[in-house]
N, C-alpha and C positions, 0 to 999 in steps of 0.2 A: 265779898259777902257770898255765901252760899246759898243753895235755893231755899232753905229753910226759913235765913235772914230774908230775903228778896219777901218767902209768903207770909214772912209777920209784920213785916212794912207794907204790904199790898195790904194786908188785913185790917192793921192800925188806920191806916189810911181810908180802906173802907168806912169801917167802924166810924170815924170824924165824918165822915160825907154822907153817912147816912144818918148820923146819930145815933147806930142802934152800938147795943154795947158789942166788946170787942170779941165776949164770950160767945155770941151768937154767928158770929163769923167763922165760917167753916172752910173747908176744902169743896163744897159744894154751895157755896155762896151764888147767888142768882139774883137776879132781880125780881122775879116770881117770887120769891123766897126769905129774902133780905128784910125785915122789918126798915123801914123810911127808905129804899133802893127806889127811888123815881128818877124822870127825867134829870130835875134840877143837880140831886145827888150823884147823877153821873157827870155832868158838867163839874163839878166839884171834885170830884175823883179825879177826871182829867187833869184840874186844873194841879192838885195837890200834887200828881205823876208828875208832872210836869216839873214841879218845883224844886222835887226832890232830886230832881235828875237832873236839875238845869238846863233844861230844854224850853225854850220859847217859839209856840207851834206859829206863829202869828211871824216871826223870823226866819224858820225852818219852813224847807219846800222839798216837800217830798217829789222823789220823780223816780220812774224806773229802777234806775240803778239802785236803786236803797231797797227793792222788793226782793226777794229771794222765795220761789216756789218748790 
C-alpha cells in the first residue's frame, strides 16, 4: 500500500472515530479542527490503528531499540 492508501485508511479511520464525515477530513486534520476530535475519539483511533495493523499495544512493549531518532 502506498502513502496515498496508508492517508485514506488514516482518514477513514479518522472519520469513524470521530464521527465527523470523511469529506471533512483533510491533510490538515487536527484536533483543534476535526469536528467530534476529542479525547475519547482519540482513544478510539488508537484502538481502530491498532486493529488494522494487528498490533495489541497491551502485548507489545515498546523499548529502546524500536525508537529510531
Amino acid at each position: 500500500m502506498g502513502m496515498k492508501g496508508i492517508h485514506e485508511q488514516l482518514a477513514a479511520l479518522l472519520s469513524d472515530a470521530c464521527g465527523a464525515p470523511l469529506s471533512s477530513i483533510g491533510p490538515d486534520a487536527a484536533r483543534d479542527v476535526t469536528p467530534g476530535w476529542d479525547s475519547v475519539a482519540t482513544l478510539h483511533l488508537i484502538d481502530s490503528i491498532e486493529e488494522s495493523l494487528g498490533v495489541d499495544r497491551k502485548s507489545t512493549r515498546l523499548n529502546s531499540s524500536h525508537i529510531t531518532i
